[in-house]
N, CA, C, O and CB atoms as a CASP TS submission, in Angstrom:
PFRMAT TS
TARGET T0000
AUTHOR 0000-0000-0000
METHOD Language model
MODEL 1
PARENT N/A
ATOM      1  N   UNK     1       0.856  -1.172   0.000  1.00  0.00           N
ATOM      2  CA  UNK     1       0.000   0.000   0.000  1.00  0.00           C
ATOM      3  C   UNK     1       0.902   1.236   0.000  1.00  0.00           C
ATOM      4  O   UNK     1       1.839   1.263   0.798  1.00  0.00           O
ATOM      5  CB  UNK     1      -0.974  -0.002   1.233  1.00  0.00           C
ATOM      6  N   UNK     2       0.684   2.307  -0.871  1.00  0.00           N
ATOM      7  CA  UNK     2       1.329   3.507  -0.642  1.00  0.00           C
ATOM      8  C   UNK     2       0.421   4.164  -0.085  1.00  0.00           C
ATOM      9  O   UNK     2      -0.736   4.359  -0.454  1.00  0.00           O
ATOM     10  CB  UNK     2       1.885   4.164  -1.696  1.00  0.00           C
ATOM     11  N   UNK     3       1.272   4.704   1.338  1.00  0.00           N
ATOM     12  CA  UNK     3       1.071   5.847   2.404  1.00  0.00           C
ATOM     13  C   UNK     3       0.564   6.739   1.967  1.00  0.00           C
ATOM     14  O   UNK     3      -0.585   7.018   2.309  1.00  0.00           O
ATOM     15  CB  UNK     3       2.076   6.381   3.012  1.00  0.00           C
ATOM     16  N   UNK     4       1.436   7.687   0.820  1.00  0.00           N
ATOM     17  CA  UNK     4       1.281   8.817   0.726  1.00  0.00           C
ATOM     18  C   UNK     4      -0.341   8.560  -0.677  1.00  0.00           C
ATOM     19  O   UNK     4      -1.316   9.310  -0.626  1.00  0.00           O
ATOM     20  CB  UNK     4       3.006   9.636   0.340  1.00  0.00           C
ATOM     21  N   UNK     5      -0.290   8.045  -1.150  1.00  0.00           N
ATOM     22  CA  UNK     5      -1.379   8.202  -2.002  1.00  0.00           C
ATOM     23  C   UNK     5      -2.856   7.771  -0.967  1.00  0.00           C
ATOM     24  O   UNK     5      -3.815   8.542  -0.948  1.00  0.00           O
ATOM     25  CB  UNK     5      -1.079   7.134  -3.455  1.00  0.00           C
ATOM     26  N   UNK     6      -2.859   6.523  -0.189  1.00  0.00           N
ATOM     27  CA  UNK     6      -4.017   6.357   0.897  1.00  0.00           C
ATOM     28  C   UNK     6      -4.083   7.836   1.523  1.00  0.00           C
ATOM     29  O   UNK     6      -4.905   8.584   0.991  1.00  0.00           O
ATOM     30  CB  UNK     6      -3.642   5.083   2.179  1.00  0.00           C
ATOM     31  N   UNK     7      -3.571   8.186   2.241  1.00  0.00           N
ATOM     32  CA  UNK     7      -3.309   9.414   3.068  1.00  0.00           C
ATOM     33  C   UNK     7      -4.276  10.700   2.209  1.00  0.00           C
ATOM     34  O   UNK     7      -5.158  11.451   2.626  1.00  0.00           O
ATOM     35  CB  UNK     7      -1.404   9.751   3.114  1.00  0.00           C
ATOM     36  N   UNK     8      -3.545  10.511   0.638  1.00  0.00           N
ATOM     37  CA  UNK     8      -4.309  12.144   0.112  1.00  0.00           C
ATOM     38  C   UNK     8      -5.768  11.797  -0.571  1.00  0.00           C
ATOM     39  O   UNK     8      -6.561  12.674  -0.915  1.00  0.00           O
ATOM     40  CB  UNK     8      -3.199  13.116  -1.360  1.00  0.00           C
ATOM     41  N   UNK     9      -6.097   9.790  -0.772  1.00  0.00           N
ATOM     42  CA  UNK     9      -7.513   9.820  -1.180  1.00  0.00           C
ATOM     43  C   UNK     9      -8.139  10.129  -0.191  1.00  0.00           C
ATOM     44  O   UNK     9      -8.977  11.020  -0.328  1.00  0.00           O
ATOM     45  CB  UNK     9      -8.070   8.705  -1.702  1.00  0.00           C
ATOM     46  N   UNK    10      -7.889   9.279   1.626  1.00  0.00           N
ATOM     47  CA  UNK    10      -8.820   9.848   2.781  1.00  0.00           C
ATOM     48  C   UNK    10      -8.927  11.265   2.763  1.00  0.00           C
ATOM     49  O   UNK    10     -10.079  11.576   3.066  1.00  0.00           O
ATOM     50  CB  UNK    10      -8.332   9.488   4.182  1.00  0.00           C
ATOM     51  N   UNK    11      -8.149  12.345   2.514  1.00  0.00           N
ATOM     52  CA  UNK    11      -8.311  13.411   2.688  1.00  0.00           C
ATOM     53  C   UNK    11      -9.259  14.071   1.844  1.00  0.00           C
ATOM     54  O   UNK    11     -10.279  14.608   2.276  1.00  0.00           O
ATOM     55  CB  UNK    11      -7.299  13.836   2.716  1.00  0.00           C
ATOM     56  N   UNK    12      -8.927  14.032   0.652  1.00  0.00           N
ATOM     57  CA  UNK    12      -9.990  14.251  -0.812  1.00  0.00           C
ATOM     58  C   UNK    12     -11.711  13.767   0.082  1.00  0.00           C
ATOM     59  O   UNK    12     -12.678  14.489   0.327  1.00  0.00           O
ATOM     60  CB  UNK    12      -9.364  12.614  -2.647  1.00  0.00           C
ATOM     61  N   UNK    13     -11.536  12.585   0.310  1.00  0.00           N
ATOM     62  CA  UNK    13     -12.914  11.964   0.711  1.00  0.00           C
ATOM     63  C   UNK    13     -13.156  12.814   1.502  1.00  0.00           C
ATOM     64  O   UNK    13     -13.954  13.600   0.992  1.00  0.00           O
ATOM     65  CB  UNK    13     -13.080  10.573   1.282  1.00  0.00           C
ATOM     66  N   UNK    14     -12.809  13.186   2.835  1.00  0.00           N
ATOM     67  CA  UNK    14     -13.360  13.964   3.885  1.00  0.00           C
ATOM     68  C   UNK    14     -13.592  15.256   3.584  1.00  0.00           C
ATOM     69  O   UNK    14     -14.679  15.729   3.916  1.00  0.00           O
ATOM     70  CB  UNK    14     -12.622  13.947   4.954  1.00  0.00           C
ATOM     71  N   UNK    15     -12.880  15.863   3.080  1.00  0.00           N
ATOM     72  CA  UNK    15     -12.858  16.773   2.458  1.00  0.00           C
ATOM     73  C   UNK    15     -14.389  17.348   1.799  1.00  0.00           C
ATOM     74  O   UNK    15     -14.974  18.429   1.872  1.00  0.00           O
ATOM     75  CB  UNK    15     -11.878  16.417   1.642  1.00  0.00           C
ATOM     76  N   UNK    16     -14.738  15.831   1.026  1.00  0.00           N
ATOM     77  CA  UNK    16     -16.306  16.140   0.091  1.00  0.00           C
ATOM     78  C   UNK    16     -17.628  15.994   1.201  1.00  0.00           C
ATOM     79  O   UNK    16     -18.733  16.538   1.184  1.00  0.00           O
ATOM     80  CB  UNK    16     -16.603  14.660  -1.410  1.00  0.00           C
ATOM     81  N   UNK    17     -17.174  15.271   1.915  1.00  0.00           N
ATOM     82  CA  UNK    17     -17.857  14.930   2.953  1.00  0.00           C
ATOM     83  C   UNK    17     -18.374  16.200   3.802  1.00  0.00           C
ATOM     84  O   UNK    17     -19.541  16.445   4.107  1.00  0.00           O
ATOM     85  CB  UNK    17     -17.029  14.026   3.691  1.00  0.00           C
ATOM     86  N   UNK    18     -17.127  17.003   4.130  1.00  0.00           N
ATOM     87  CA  UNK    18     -17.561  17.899   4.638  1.00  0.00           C
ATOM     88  C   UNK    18     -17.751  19.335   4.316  1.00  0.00           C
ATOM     89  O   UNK    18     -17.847  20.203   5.184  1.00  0.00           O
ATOM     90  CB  UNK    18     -17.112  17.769   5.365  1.00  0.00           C
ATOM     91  N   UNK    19     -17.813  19.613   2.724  1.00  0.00           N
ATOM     92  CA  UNK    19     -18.315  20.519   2.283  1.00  0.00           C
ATOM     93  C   UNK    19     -19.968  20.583   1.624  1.00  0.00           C
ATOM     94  O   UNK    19     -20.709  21.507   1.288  1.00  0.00           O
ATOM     95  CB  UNK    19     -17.375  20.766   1.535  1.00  0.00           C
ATOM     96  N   UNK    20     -20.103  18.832   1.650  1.00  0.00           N
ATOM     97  CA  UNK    20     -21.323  18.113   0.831  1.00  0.00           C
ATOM     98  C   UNK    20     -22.288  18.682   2.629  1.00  0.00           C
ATOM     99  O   UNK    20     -23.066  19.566   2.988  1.00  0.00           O
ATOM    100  CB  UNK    20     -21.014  15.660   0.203  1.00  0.00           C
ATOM    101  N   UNK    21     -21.578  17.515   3.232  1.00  0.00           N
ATOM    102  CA  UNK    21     -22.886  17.762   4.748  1.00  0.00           C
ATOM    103  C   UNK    21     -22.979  19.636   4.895  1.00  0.00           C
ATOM    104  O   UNK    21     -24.132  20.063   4.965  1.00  0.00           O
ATOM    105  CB  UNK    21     -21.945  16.860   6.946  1.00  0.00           C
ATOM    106  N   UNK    22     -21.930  20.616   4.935  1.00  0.00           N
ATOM    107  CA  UNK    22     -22.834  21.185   5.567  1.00  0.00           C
ATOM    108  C   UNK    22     -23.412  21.886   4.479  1.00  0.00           C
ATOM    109  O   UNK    22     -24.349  22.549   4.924  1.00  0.00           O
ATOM    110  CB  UNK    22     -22.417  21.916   6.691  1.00  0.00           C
ATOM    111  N   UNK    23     -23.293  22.032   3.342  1.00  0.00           N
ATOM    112  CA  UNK    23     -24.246  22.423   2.642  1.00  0.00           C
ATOM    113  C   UNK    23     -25.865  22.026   2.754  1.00  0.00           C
ATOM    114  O   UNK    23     -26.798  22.751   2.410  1.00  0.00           O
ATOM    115  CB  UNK    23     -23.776  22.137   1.594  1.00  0.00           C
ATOM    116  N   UNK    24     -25.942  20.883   3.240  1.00  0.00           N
ATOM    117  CA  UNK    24     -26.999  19.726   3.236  1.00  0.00           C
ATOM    118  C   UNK    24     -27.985  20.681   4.113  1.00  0.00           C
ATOM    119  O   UNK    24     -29.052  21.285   4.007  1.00  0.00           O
ATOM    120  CB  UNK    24     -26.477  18.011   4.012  1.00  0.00           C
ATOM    121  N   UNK    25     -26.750  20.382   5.217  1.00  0.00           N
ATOM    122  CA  UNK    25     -27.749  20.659   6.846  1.00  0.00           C
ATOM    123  C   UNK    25     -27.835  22.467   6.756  1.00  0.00           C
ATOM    124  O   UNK    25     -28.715  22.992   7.438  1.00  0.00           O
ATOM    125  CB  UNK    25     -26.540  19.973   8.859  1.00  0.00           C
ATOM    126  N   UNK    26     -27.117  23.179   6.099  1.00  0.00           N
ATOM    127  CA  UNK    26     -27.625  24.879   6.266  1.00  0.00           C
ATOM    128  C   UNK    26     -29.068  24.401   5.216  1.00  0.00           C
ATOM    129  O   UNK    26     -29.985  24.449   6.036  1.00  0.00           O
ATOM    130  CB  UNK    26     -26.140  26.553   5.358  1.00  0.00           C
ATOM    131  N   UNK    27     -29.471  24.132   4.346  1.00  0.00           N
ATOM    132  CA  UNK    27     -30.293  24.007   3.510  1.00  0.00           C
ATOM    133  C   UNK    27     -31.585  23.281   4.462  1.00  0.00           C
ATOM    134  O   UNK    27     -32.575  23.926   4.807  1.00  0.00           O
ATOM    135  CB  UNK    27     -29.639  23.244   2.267  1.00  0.00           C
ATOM    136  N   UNK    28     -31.418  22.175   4.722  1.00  0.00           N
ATOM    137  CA  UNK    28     -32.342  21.503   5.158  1.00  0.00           C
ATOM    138  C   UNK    28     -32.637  22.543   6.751  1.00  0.00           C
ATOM    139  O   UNK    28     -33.833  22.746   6.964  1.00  0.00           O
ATOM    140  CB  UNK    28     -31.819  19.775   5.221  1.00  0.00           C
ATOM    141  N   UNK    29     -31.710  23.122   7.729  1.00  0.00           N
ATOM    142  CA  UNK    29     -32.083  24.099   8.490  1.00  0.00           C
ATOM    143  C   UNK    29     -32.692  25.419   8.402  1.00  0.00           C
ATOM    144  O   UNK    29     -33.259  26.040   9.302  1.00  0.00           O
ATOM    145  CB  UNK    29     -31.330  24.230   8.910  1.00  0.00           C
ATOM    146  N   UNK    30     -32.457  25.824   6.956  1.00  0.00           N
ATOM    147  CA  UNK    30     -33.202  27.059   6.188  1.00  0.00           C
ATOM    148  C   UNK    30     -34.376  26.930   6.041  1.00  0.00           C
ATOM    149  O   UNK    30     -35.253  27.754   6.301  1.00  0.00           O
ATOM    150  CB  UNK    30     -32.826  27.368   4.930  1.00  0.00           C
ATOM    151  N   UNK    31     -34.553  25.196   5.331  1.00  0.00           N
ATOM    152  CA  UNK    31     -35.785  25.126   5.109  1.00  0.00           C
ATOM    153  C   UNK    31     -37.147  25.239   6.304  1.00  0.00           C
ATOM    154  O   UNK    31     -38.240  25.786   6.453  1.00  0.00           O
ATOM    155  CB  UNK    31     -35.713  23.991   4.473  1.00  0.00           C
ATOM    156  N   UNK    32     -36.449  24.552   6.805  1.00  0.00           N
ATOM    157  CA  UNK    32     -37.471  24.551   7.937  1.00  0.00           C
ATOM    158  C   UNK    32     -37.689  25.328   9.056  1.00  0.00           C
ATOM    159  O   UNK    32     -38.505  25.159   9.962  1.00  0.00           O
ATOM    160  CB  UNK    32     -37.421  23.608   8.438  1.00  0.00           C
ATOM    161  N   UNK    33     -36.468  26.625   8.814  1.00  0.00           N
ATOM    162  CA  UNK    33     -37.170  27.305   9.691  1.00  0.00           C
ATOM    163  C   UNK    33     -38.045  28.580   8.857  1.00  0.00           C
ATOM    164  O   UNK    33     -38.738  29.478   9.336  1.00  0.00           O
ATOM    165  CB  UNK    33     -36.114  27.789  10.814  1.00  0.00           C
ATOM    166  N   UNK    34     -37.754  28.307   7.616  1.00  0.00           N
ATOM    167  CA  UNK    34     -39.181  29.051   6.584  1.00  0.00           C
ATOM    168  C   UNK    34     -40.164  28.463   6.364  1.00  0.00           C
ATOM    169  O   UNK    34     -41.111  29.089   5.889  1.00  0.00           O
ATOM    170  CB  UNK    34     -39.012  29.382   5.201  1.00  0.00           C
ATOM    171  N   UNK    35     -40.272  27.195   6.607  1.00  0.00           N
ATOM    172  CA  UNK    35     -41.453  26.095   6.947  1.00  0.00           C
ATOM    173  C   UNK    35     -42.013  26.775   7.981  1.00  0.00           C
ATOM    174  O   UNK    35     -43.225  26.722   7.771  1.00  0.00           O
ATOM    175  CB  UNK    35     -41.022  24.501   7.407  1.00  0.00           C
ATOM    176  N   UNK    36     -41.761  27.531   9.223  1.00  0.00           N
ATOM    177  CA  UNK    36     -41.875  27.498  10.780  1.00  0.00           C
ATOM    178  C   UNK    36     -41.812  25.905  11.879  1.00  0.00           C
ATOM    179  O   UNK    36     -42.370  25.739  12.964  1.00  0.00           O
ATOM    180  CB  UNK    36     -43.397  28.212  10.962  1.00  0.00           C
ATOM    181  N   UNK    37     -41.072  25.083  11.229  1.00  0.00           N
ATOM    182  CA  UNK    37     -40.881  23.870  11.498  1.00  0.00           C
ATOM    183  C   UNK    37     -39.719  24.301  12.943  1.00  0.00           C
ATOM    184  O   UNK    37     -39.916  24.017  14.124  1.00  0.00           O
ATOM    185  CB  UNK    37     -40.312  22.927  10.000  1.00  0.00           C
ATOM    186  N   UNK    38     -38.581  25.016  12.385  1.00  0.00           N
ATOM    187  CA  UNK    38     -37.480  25.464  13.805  1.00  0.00           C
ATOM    188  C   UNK    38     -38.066  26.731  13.712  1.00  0.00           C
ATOM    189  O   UNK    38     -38.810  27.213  12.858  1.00  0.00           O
ATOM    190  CB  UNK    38     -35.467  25.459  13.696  1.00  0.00           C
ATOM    191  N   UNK    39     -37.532  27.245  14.889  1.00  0.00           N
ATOM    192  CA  UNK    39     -37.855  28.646  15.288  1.00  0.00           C
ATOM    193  C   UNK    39     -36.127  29.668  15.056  1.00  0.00           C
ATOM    194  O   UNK    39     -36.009  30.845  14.713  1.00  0.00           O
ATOM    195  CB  UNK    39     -38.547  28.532  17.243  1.00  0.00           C
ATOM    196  N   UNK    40     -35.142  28.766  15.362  1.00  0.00           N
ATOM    197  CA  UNK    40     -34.154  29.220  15.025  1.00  0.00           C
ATOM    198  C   UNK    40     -32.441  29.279  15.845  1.00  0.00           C
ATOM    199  O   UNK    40     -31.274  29.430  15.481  1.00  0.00           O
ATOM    200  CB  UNK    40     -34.748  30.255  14.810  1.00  0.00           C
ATOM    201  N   UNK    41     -33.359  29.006  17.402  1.00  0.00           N
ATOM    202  CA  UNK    41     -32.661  29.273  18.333  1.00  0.00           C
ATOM    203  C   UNK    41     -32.217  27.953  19.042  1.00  0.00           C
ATOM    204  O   UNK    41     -31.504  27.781  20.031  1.00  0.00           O
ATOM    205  CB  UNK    41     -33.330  30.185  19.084  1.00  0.00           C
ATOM    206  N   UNK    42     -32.846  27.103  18.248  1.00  0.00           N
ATOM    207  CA  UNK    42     -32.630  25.382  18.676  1.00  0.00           C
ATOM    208  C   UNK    42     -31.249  24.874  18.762  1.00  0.00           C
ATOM    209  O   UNK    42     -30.317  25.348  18.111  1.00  0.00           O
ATOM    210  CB  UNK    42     -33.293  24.345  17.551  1.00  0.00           C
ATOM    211  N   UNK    43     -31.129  23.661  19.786  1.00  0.00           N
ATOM    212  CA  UNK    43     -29.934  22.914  19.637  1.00  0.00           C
ATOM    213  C   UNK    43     -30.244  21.364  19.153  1.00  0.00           C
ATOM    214  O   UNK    43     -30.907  20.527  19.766  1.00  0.00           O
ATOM    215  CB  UNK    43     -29.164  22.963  21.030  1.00  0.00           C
ATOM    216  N   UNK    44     -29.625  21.229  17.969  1.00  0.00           N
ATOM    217  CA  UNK    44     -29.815  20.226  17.103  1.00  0.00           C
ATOM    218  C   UNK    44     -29.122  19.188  17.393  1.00  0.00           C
ATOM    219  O   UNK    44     -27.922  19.451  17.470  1.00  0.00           O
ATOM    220  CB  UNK    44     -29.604  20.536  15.936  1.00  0.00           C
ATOM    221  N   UNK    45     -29.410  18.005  17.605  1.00  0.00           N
ATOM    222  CA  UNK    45     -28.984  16.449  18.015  1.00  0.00           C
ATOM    223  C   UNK    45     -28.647  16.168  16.468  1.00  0.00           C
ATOM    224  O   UNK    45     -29.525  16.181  15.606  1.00  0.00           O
ATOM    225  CB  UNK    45     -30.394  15.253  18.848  1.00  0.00           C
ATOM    226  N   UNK    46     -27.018  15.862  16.145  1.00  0.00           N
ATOM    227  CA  UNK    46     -26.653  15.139  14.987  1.00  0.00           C
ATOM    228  C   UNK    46     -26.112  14.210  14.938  1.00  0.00           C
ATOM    229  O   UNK    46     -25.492  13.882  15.950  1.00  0.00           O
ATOM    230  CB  UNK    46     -26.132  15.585  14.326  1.00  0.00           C
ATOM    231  N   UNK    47     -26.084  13.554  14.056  1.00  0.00           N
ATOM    232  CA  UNK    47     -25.234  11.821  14.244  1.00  0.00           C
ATOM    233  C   UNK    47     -24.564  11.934  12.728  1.00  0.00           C
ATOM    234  O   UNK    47     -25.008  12.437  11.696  1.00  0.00           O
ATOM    235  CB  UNK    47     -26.632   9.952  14.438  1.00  0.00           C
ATOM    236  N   UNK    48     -23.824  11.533  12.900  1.00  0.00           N
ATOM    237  CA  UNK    48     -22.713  11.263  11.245  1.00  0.00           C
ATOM    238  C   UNK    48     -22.183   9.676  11.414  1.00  0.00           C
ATOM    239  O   UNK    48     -21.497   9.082  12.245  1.00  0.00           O
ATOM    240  CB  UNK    48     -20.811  12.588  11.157  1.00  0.00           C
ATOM    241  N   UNK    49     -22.771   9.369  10.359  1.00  0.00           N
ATOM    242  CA  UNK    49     -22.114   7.652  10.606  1.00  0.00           C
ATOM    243  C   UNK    49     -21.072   7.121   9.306  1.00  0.00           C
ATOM    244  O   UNK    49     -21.459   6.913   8.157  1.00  0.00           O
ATOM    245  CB  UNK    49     -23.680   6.315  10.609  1.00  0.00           C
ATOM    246  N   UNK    50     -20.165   7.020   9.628  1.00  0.00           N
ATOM    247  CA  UNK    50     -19.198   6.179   8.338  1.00  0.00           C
ATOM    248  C   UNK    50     -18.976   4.870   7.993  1.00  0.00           C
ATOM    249  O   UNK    50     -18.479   4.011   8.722  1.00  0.00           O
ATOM    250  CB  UNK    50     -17.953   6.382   8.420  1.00  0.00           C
ATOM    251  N   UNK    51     -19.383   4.730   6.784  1.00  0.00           N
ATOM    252  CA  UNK    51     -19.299   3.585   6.802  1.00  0.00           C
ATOM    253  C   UNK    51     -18.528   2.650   5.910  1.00  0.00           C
ATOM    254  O   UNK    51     -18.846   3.110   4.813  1.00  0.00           O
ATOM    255  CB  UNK    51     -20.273   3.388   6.827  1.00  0.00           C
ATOM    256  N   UNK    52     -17.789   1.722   5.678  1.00  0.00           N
ATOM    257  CA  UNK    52     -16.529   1.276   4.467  1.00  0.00           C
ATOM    258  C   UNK    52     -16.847  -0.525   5.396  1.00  0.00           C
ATOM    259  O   UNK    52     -16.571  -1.051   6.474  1.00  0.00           O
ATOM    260  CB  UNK    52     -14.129   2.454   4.681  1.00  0.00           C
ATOM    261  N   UNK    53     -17.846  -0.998   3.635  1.00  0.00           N
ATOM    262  CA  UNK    53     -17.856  -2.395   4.167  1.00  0.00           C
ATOM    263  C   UNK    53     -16.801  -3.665   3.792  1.00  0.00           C
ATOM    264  O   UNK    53     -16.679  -4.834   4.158  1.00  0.00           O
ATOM    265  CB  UNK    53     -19.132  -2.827   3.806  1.00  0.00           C
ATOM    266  N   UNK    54     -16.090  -2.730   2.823  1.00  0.00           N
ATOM    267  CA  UNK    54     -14.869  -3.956   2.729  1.00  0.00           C
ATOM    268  C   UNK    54     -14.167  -4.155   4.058  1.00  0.00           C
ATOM    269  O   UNK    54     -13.593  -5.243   4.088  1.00  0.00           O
ATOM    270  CB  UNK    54     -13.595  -3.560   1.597  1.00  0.00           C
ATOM    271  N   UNK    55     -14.004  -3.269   5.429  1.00  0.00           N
ATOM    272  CA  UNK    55     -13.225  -3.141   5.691  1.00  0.00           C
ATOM    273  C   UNK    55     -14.497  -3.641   7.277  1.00  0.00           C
ATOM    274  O   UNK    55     -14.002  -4.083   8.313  1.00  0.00           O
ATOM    275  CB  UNK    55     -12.289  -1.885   5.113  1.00  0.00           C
ATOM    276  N   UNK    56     -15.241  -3.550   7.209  1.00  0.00           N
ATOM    277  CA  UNK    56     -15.941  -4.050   8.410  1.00  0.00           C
ATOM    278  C   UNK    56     -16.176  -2.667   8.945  1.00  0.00           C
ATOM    279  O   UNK    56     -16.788  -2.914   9.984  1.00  0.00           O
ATOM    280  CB  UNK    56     -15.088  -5.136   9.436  1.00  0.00           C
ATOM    281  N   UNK    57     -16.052  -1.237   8.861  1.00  0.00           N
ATOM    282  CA  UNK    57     -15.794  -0.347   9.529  1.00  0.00           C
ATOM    283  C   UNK    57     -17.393   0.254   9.438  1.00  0.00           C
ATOM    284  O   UNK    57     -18.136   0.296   8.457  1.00  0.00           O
ATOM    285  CB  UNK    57     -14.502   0.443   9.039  1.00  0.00           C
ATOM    286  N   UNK    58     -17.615   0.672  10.750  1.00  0.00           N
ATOM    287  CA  UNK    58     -19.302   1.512  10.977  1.00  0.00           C
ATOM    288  C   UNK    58     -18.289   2.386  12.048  1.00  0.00           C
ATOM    289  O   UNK    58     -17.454   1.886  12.802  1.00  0.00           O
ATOM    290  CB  UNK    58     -21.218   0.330  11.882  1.00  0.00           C
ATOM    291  N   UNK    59     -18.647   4.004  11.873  1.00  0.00           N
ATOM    292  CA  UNK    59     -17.850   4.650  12.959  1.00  0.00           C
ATOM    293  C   UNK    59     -19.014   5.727  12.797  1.00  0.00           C
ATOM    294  O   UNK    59     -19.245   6.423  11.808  1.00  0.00           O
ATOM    295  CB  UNK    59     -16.024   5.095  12.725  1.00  0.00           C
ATOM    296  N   UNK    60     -19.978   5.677  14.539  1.00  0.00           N
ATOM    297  CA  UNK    60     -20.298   6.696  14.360  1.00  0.00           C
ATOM    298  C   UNK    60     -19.785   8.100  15.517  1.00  0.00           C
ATOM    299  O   UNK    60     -19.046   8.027  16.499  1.00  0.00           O
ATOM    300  CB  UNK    60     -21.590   6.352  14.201  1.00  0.00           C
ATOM    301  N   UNK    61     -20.425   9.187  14.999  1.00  0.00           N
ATOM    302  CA  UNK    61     -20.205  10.297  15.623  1.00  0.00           C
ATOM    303  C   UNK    61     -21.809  10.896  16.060  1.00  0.00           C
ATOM    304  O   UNK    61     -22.855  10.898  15.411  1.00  0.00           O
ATOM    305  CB  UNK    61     -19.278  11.243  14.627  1.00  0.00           C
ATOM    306  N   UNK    62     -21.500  11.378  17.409  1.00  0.00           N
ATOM    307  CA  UNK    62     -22.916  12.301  17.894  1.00  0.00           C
ATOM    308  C   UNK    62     -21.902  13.719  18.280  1.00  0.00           C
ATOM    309  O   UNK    62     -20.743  13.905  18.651  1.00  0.00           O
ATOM    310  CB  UNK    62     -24.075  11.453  19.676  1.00  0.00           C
ATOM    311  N   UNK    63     -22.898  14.414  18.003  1.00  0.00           N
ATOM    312  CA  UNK    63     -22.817  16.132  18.423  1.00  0.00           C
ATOM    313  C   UNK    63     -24.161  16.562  18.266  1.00  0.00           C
ATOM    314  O   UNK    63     -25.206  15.924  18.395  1.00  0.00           O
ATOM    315  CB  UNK    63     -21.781  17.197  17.382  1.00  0.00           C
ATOM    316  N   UNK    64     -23.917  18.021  17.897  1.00  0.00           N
ATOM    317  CA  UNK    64     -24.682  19.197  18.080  1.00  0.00           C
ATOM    318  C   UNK    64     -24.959  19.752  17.447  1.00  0.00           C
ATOM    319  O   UNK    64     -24.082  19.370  16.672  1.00  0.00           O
ATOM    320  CB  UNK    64     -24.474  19.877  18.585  1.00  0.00           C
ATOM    321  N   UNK    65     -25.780  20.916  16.545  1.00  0.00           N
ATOM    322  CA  UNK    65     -25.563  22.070  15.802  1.00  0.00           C
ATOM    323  C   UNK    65     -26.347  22.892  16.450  1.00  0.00           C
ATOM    324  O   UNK    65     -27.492  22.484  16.645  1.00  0.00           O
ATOM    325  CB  UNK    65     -25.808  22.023  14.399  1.00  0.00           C
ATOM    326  N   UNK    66     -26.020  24.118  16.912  1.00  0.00           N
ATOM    327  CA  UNK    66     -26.258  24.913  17.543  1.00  0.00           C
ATOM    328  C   UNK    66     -27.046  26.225  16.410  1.00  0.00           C
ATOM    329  O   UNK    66     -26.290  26.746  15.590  1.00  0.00           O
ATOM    330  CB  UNK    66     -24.959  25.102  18.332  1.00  0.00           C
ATOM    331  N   UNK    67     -28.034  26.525  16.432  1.00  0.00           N
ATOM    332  CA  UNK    67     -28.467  27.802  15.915  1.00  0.00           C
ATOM    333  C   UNK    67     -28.612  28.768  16.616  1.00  0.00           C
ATOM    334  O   UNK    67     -29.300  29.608  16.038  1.00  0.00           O
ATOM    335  CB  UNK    67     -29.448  27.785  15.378  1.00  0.00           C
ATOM    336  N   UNK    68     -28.301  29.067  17.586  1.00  0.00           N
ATOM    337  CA  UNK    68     -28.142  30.636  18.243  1.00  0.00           C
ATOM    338  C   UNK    68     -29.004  30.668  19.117  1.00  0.00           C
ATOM    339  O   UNK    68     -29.156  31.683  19.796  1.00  0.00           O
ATOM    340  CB  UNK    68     -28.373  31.921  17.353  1.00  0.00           C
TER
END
């Protein structure tokens, strides 16, 4: 396996990952608080889960998103 090429695809990947999600979640949080679905000032329960089944790997993550 080369290091340096594994190393810069994980990065590339995360990378999309995390310009893709928060585009997602400002959108889907816009929406709904022009829905009147949020009000605005909410603290949001998030989960991010990864997943790579060649490899057996499920990794998840919990946090927050905070709107003010």
């Amino acid at each position: 396996m080369n290091e340096d090429v594994f190393n810069t695809s994980i990065r590339k990947f995360l990378k999309q990952v995390g310009v893709t999600s928060q585009r997602e979640i400002e959108k889907a949080v816009r929406d709904a608080v022009d829905a009147g679905r949020l009000k605005g000032n909410e603290k949001l329960p998030a989960r991010m889960v990864l997943t790579i089944g060649e490899v057996a790997l499920s990794f998840t993550i919990d946090g927050q998103i905070e709107l003010g």
